[in-house]
C-alpha positions as a printed NumPy array, in Angstrom:
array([[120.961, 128.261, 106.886],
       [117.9  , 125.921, 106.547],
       [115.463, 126.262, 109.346],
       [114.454, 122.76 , 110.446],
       [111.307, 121.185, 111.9  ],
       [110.682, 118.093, 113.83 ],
       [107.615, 116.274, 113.617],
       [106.614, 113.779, 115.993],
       [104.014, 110.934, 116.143],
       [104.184, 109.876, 119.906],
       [101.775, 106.831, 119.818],
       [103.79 , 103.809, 120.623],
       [102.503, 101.741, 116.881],
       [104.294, 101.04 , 113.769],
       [102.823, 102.278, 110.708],
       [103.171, 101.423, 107.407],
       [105.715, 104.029, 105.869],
       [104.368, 102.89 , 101.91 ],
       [101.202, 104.237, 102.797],
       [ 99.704, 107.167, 100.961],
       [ 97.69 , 109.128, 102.965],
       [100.614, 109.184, 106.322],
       [ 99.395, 112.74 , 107.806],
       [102.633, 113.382, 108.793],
       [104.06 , 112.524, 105.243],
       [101.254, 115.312, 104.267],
       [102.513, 118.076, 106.219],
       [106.228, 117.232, 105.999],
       [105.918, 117.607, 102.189],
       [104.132, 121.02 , 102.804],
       [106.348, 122.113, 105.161],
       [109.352, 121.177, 102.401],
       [107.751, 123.102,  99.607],
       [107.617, 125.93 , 102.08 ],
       [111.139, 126.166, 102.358],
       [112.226, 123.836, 105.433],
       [113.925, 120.849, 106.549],
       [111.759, 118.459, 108.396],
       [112.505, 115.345, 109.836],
       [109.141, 113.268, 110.992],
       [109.759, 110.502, 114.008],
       [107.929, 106.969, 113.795],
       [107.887, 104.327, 116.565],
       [110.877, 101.459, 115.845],
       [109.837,  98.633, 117.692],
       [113.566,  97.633, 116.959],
       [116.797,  98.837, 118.54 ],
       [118.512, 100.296, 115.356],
       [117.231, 103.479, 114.242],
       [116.987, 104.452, 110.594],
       [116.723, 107.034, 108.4  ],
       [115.011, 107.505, 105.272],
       [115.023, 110.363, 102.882],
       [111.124, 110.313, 101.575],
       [111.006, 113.67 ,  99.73 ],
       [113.3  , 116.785,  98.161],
       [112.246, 119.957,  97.019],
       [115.151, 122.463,  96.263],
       [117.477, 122.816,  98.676],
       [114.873, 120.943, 101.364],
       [114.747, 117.686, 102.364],
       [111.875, 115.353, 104.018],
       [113.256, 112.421, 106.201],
       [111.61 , 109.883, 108.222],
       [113.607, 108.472, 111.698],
       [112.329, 105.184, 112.397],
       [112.954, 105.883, 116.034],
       [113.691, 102.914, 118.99 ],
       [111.42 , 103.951, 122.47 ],
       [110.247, 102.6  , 125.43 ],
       [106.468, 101.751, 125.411],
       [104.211, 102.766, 128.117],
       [100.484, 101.912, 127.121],
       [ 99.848, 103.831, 123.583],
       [102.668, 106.267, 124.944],
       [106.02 , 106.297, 123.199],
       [108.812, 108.114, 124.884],
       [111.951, 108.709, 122.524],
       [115.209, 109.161, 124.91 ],
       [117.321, 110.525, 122.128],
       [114.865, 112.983, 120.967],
       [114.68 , 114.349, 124.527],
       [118.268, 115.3  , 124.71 ],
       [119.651, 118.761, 124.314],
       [122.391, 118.004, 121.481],
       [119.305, 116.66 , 119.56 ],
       [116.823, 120.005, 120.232],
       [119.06 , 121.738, 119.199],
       [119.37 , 121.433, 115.77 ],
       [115.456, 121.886, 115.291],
       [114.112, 125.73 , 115.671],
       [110.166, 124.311, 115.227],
       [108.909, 120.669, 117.735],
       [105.119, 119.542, 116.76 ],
       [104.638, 117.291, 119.251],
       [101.049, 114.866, 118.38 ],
       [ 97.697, 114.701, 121.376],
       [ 98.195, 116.377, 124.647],
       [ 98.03 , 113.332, 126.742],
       [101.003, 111.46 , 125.439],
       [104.149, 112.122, 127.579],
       [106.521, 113.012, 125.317],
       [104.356, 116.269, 124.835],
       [104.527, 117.17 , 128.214],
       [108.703, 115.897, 128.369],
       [109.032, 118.013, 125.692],
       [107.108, 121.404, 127.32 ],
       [109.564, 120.832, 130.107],
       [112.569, 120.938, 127.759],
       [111.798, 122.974, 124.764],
       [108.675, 124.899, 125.133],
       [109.721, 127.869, 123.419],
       [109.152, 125.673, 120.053],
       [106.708, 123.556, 120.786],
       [103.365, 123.3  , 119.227],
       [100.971, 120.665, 119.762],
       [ 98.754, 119.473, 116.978],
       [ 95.79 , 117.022, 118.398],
       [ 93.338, 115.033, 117.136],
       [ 91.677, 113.022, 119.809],
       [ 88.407, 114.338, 121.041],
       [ 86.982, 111.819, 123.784],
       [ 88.347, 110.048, 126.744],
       [ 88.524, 106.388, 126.031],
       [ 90.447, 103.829, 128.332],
       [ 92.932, 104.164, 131.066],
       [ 90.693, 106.415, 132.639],
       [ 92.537, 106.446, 135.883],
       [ 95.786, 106.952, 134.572],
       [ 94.199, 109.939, 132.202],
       [ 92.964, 111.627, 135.313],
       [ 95.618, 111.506, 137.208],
       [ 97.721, 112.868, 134.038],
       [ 95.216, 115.776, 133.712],
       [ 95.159, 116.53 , 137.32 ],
       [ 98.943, 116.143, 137.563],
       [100.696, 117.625, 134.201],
       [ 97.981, 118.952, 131.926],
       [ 98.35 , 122.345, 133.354],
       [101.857, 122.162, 132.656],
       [101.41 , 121.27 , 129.25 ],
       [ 98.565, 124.225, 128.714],
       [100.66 , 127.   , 130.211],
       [103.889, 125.723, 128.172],
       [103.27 , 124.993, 124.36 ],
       [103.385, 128.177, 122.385],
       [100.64 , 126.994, 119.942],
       [ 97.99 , 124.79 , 119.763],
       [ 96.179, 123.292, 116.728],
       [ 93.435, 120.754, 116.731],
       [ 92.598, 118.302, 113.889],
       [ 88.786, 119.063, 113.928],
       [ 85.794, 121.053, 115.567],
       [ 85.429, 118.299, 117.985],
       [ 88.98 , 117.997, 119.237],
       [ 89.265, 121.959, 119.546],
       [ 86.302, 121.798, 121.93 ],
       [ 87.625, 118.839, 124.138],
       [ 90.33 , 120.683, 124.647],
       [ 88.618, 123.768, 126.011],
       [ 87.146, 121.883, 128.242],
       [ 90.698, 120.98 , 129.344],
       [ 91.648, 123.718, 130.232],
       [ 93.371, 124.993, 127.219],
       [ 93.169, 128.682, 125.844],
       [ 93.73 , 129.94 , 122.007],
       [ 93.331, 126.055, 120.338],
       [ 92.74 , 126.888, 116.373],
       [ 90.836, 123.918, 114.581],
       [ 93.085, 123.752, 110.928],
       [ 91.58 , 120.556, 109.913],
       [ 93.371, 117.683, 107.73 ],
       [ 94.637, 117.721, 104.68 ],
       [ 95.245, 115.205, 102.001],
       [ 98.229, 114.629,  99.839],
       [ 96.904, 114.786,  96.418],
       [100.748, 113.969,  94.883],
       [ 99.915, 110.901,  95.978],
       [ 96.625, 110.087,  94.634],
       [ 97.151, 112.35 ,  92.072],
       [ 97.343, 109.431,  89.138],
       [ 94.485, 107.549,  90.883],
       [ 92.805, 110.751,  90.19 ],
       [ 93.657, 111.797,  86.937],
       [ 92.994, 107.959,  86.092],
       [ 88.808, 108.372,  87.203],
       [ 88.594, 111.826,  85.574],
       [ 90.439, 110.319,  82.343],
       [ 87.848, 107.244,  82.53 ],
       [ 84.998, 110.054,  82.529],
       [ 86.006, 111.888,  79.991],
       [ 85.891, 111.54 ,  76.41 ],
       [ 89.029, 110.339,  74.696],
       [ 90.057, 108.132,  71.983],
       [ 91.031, 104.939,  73.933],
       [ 94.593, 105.392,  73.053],
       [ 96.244, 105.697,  76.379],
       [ 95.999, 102.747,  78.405],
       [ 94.645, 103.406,  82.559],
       [ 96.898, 101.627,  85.369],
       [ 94.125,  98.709,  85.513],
       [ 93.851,  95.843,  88.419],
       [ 91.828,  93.057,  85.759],
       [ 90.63 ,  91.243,  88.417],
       [ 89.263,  94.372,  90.207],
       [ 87.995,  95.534,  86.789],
       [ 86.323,  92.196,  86.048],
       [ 84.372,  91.78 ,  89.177],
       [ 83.015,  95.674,  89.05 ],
       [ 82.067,  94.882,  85.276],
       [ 79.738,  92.168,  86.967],
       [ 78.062,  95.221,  88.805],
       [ 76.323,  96.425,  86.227],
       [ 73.923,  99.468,  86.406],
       [ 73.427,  97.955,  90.313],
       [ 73.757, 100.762,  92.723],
       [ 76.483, 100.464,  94.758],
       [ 76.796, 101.576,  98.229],
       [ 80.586, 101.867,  99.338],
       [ 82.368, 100.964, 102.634],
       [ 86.364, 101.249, 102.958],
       [ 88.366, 100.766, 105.794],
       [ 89.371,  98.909, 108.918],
       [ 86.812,  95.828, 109.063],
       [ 86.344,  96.058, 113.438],
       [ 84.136,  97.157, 115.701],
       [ 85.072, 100.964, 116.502],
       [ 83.972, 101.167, 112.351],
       [ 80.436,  99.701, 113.426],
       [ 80.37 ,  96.916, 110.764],
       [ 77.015,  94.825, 112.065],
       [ 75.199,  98.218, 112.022],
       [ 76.184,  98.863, 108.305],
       [ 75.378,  95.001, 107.618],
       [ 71.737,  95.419, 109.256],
       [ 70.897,  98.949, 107.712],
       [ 71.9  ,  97.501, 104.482],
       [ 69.391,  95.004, 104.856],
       [ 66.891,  97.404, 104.975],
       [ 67.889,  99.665, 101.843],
       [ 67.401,  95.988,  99.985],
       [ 63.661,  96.498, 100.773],
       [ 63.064,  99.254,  98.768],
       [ 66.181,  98.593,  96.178],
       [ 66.506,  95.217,  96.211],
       [ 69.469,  95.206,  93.142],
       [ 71.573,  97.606,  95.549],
       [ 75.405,  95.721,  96.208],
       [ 77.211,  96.619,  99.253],
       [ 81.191,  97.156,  97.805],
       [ 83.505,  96.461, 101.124],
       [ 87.291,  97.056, 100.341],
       [ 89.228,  96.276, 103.726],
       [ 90.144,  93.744, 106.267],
       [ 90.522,  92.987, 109.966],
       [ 91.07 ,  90.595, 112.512],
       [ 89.979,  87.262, 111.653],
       [ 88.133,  86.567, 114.706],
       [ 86.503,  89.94 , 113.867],
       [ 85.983,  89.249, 110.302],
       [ 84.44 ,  85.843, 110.298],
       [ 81.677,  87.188, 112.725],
       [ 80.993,  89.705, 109.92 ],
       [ 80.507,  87.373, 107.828],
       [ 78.765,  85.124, 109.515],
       [ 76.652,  87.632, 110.329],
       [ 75.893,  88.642, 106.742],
       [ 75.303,  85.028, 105.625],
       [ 72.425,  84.876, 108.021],
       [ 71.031,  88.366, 106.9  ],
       [ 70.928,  86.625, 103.267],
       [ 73.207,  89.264, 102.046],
       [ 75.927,  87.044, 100.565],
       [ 75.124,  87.796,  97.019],
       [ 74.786,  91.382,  97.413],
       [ 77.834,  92.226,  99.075],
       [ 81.423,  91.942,  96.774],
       [ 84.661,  92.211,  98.921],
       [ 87.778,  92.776,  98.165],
       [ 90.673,  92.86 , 100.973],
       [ 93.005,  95.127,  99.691],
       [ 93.486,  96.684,  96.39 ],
       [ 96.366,  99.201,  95.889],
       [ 96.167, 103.01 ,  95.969],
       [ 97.134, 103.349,  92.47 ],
       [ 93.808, 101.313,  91.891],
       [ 91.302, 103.27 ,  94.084],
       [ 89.908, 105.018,  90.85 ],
       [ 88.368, 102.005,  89.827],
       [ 86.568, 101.158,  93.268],
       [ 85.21 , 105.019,  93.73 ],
       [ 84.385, 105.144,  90.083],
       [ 81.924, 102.202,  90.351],
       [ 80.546, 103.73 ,  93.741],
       [ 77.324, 105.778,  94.268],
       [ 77.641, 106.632,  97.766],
       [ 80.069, 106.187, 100.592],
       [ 79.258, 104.678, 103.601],
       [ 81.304, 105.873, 107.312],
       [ 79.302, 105.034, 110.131],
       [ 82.218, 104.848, 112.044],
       [ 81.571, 105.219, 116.501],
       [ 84.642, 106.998, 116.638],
       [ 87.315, 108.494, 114.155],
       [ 89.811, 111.112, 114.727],
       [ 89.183, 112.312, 111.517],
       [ 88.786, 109.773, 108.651],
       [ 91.274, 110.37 , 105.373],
       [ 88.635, 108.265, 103.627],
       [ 86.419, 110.941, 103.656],
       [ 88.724, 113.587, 102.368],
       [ 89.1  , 110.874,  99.214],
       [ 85.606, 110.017,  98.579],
       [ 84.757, 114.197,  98.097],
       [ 88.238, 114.05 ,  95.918],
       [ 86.611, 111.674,  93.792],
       [ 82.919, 112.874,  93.633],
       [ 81.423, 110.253,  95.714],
       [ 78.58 , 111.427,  98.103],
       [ 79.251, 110.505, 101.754],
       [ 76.608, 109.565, 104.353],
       [ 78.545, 109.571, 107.308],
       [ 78.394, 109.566, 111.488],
       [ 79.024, 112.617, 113.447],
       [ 83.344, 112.037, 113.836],
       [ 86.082, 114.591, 113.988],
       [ 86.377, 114.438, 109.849],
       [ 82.626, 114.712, 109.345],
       [ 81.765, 117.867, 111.277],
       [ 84.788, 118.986, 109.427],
       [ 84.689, 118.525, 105.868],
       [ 80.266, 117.956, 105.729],
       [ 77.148, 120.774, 105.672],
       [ 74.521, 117.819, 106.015],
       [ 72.647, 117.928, 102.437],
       [ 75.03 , 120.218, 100.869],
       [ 78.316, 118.592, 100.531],
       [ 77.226, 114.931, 101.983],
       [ 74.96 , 113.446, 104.997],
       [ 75.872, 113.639, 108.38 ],
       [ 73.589, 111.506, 110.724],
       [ 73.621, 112.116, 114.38 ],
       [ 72.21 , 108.707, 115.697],
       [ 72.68 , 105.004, 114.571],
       [ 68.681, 104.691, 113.506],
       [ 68.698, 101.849, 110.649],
       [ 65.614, 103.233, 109.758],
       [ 66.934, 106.983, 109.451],
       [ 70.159, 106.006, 107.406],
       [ 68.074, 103.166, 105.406],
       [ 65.862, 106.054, 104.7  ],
       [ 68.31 , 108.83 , 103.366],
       [ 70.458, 106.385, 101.269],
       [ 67.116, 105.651,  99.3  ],
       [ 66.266, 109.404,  98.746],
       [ 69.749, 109.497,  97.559],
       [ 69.812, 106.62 ,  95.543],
       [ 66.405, 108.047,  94.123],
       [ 67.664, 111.659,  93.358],
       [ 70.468, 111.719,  90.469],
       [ 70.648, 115.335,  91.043],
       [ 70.898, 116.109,  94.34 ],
       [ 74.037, 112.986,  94.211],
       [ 75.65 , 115.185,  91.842],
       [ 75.273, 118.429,  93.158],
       [ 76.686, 116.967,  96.599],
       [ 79.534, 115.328,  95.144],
       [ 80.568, 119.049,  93.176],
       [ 79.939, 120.156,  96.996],
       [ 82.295, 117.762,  98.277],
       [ 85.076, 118.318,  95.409],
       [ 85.528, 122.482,  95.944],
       [ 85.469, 121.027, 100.067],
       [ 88.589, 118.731,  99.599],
       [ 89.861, 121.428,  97.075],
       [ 90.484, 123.678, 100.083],
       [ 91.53 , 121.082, 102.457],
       [ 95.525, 120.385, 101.398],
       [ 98.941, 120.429, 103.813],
       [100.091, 123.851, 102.105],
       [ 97.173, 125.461, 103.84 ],
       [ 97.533, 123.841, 107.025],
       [101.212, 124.555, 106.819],
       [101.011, 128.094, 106.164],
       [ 98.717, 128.247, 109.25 ],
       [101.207, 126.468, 111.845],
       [103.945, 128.455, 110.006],
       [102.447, 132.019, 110.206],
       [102.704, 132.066, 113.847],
       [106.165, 131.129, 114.345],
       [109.079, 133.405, 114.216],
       [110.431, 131.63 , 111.778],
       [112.006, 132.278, 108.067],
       [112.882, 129.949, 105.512],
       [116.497, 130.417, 104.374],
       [118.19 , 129.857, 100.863],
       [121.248, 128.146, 101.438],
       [122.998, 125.838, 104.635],
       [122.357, 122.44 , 106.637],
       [121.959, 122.028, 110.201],
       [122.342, 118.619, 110.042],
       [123.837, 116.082, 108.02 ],
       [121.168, 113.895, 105.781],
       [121.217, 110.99 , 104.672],
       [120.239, 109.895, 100.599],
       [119.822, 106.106, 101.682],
       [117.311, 104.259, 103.069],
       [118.653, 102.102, 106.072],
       [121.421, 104.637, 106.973],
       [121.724, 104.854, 110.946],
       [122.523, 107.983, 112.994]])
């Protein structure tokens, strides 16, 4: 029989199941290739709940449950997963961030299998109802999950300081399957070949970036809104223009229009309209042309729980000058494999993007830094860690539950 893991994502938001770089996707995938079942649980904002098969390897399957549950705050609490006839059939629970109540729901009823695997590392809002869930059923939680994993140096710390005992920091990996022709594309574009095969091309992406020129390009992607620290980037930008006044500022993302418009407002009375070339969205099968015309990477971000952009910009070679965040203090040896800044000085960051921008070399060597980084950073790793302290064997042959082939299928 197939031993079979469940996977859950407790925060009460829909995500976008076509999207690449899904974390849980990631390690679901790994966890199939390792020789398990795993089914992952998403928020359904509706009543129905679906199922959709997202990836086979052998005899092991990958769903997704687009799961109905009540909303409390961020919190998602999933009645069906909580009951015993539905345990059952798992021998492995990750359960996501210590705070959310289906991870301590689920310490009360399974803890046995549980393992938490957390991200967060600050206390943001609520902070009345976080106290009074640390003071009431953290130590609950701490004394009950088997395991605990944290996403980054920063989150294993903040949960010492919890209270909790044994946390191992395993990082974030990225699924290269899926940027894997977005990669091979940029390395193909690099290399020298005859011309004959044709790249997977967006024209009108391709036709502004052939308007760049040899400009250097500075390169922001992301959420467009305030926790990503936009006017800051706008402002410091202003002064790299000083000393390299061809530079162009290459922003691929949106965000709220309210948000958005004041962004842009804001850069129209900077005067840095013409040195600033946006695009909204472009597709992931497209991303080799937008890092390919890139010099640097921009991520001043206040506060990210670990930042998959990151983990693509080393994949394809571009330097990163980034804040101190959970995927920073990770994945960066400031001015080895990238730039980590510690304050949000315009003057500072205006300063080491010009040495970059001045120092061919040291770009390269820091992007062939970055690359063997993100070379060790991938799901099997992080699998075979979460896996190699569980009694747990993958089997050859059996089902404990019945799967479904069809997207839309109901349980």
């Amino acid at each position: 029989m197939i031993q079979k893991i469940l996977y859950l994502r407790n925060f009460a938001s829909k995500v976008n199941g076509a999207s690449y770089n899904l974390q849980e996707v990631g390690l679901g995938k790994a966890l199939v290739r390792k020789g398990y079942d795993c089914d992952i649980v998403y928020y359904n904002d509706h009543k129905e709940t679906r199922l959709e098969q997202v990836y086979r390897h052998g005899d092991c399957t990958l769903r997704i449950i687009w799961l109905h549950g009540l909303k409390f705050l961020s919190n998602s609490i999933y009645r069906d997963v909580l009951k015993d006839s539905f345990l059952a059939a798992y021998d492995l629970v990750i359960t996501t961030e210590y705070n959310q109540m289906m991870t301590y729901l689920l310490s009360r009823k399974c803890p046995e299998k549980l393992v938490l695997y957390h991200g967060p590392y600050q206390d943001h809002t609520h902070a009345l109802i976080r106290k009074l869930y640390d003071a009431l059923m953290l130590p609950k939680v701490a004394r009950s999950v088997r395991r605990i994993y944290a996403k980054s140096d920063l989150a294993k710390h903040y949960l010492e300081n919890k209270g909790f005992d044994n946390v191992v920091a395993i990082g974030v990996g990225l699924d290269r399957s899926q940027v894997e022709r977005a990669f091979n594309s940029a390395n193909h574009e690099n290399s020298d070949h005859d011309g004959s095969d044709e790249h997977d091309e967006n024209r009108e992406v391709a036709d502004e970036l052939r308007r760049i020129g040899n400009r250097p390009v500075l390169l922001y992607v992301g959420v467009l809104e305030e926790r990503r620290n936009i006017r800051f980037m706008l402002s410091m930008f202003k002064q790299v223009l000083q000393k390299h006044p061809d530079c162009l500022l290459l922003i691929v993302g949106d965000g709220r229009k309210a948000d958005t418009n004041r962004y842009w407002t804001y850069a129209h009375e900077l005067g840095l309209t013409d040195s600033i070339l946006h695009f909204s969205r472009v597709e992931q099968r497209h991303l080799w042309q937008i890092y390919g015309a890139a010099d640097l990477m921009l991520f001043p971000t206040h506060y990210d729980i670990f930042g998959m952009v990151l983990l693509e910009s080393m994949l394809f070679r571009v330097p990163i000058i980034s804040s101190v965040n959970g995927g920073s203090v990770t994945l960066i040896e400031d001015g080895v494999s990238g730039v980590m800044l510690r304050s949000f000085s315009e003057e500072e960051w205006a300063g080491r993007i010009s040495a970059l921008l001045d120092n061919t070399e040291l770009r390269r060597s820091m992007a062939e830094q970055a690359f063997l980084t993100v070379e060790r950073m991938s799901w099997d790793r992080i699998a075979d860690e979460i896996l190699s302290h569980q009694p747990m064997k993958p089997m050859d042959s059996g089902r404990p539950l019945q799967s479904t082939q069809e997207r839309g299928a109901t349980m």
